[in-house]
N, C-alpha and C positions, 0 to 999 in steps of 0.2 A: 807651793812656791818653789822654783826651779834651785837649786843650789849652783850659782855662779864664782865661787870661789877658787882662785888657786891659775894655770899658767894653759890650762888647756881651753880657757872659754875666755876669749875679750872681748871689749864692747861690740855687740854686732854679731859677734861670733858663735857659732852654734857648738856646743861638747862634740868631741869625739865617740863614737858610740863605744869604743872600751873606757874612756875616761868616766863616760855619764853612770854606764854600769859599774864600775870599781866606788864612783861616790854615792851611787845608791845601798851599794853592800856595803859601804864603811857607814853610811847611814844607818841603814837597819840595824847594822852590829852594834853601832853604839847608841841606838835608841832602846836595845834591848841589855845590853850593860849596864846601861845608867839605870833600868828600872828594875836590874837583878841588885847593884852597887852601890847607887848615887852615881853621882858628878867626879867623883875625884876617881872614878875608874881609869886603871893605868892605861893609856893609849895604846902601847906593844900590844892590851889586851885587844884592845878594835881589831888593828890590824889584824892580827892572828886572828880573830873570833870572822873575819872578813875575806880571809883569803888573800892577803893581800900584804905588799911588804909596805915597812915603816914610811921608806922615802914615797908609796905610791899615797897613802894617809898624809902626809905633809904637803905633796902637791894640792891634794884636794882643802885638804884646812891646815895655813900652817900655822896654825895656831890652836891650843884647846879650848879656849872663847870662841875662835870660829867653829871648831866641833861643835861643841855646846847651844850654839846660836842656831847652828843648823836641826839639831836635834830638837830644840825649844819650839823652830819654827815652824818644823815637822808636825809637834805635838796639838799648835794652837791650830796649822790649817785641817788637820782632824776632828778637833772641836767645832771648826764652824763650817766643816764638814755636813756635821751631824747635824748640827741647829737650820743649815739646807737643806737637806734631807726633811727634816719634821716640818718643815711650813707647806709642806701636804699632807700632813695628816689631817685625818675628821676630825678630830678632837683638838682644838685649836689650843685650851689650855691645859690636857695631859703634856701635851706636844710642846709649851713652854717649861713644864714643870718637868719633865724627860732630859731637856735639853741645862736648865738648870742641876739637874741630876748628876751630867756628866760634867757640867763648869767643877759642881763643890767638889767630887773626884779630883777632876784636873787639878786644884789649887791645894786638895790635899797633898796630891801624890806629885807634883812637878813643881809647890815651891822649891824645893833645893836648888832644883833645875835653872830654876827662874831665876834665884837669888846668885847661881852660881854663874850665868851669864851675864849677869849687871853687878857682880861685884867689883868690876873696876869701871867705874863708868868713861865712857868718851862718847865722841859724835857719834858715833855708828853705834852702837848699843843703844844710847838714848833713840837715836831714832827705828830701830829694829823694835825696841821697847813701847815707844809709843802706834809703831803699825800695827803691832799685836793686840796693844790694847783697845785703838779703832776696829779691828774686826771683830773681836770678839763682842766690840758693843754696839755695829751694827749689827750680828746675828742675834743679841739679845732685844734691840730695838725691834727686828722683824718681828719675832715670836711675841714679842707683849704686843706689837699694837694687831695684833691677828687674835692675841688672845683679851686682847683688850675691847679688839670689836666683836667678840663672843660674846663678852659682859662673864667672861671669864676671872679676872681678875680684878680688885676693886680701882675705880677711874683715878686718873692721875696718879697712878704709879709711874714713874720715871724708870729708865733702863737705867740710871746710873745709881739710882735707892736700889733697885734691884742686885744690880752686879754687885754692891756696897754689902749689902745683907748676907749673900751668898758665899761671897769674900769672909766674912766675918764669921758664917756658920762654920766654914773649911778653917781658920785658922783656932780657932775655938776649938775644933773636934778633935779629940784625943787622935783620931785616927781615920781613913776614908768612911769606914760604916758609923762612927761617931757621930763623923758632917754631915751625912745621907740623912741619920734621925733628927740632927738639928735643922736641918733644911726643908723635914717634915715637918716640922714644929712649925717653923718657918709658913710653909703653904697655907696651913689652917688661918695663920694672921693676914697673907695676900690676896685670901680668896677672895670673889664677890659675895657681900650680903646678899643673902637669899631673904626674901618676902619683907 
């Protein structure tokens, strides 16, 4: 998803190509901060980790929620990324179970993230909030009903019992490899009965 915030992109308007590249490297930098730091990573650090001075980080987000939001936003179109990516695989439900893989990850390693960009809630979060939550639950809806018409998985599982479960393994899990084994757990109960 394109990052439009800040004085160099208005309605209509297309980035400047040194704007667009300064807020992909204040991107990167601070997608990789927050996964070295957390969320409360000091800004001065983006910049600097970005090449880039303070007021050019403030034009692009001026605000640490809009940082944060963009990094957040960054993280989920990666996730349903991936969950495109697997609806060619042969194995219809490795390729749900793959992609589930990387969700319980995700919700290990980027609640902070998450909780840190809806800690103050208003319009625009809430609704940033609930876009991520529609994608992520159409790339779970594709992959079950693909792994559903495998006979992959047992019938009438819902995307939304799924994402619930998964959710539940990740925050349950002491840690990322924690929720990976609770999420194995997990498979052996979703599978389909065999004979």
């Amino acid at each position: 998803m394109p990052h439009t915030v800040g004085r160099d992109a208005g309605p209509g308007r297309p980035r400047r190509a040194d704007a667009a590249r300064n807020a992909g490297l204040l991107l990167a930098a601070a997608r990789q901060l927050v996964a070295e730091r957390g969320p409360d990573v000091p800004l001065d650090d983006v910049a600097r980790r970005a090449g880039v001075g303070n007021a050019t980080l403030y034009r692009n987000f001026p605000t640490r929620g809009d940082l944060l939001a963009a990094v957040y936003a960054d993280e989920v179109a990666d996730l349903c990324r991936q969950g495109d990516d697997l609806l060619a695989a042969p194995d219809a439900g490795a390729a749900l179970f793959a992609w589930l893989d990387a969700f319980v990850v995700h919700i290990a390693t980027k609640r902070a993230l998450a909780l840190a960009v809806t800690d103050r809630p208003d319009a625009r979060r809430s609704q940033l909030f609930e876009q991520w939550h529609r994608s992520i639950t159409r790339t779970a809806e594709a992959l079950l009903r693909r792994a559903g018409d495998a006979s992959a998985v047992r019938p009438g599982l819902t995307a939304a019992e799924l994402l619930a479960l998964t959710s539940a393994a990740a925050i349950a899990g002491t840690d990322a490899g924690h929720a990976r084994h609770l999420l194995a757990v997990l498979r052996d109960g979703l599978a389909a009965r065999r004979g």
